[in-house]
C-alpha positions as CSV (number, residue, x, y, z in Angstrom):
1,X,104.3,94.3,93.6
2,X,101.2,94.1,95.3
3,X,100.4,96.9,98.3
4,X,99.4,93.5,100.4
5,X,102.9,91.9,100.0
6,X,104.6,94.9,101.0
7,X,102.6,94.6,104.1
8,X,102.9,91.2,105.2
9,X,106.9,91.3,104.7
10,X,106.5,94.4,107.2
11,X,103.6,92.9,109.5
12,X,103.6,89.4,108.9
13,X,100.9,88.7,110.8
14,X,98.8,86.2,108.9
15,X,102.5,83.9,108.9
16,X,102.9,84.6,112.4
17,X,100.1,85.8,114.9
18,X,102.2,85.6,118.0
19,X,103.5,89.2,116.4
20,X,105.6,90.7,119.6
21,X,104.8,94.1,118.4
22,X,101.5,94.0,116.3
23,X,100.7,97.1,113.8
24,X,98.6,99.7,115.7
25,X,94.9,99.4,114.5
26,X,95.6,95.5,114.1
27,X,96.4,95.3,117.9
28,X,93.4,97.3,118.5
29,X,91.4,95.1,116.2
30,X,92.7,92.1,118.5
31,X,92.2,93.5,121.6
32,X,89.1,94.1,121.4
């Protein structure tokens, strides 16, 4: 198991990036 799968089954951002609650430091990376 790869430490990026285990993310993106939590975060899935790069499947979906209308994410209505976005990891913190990822939001943060968005917004700005």
């Amino acid at each position: 198991l790869q430490p990026g799968f285990e993310i993106e089954e939590k975060v899935p951002v790069k499947t979906n990036t209308t994410i209505p609650v976005p990891p913190v430091g990822m939001k943060d990376d968005l917004d700005r």
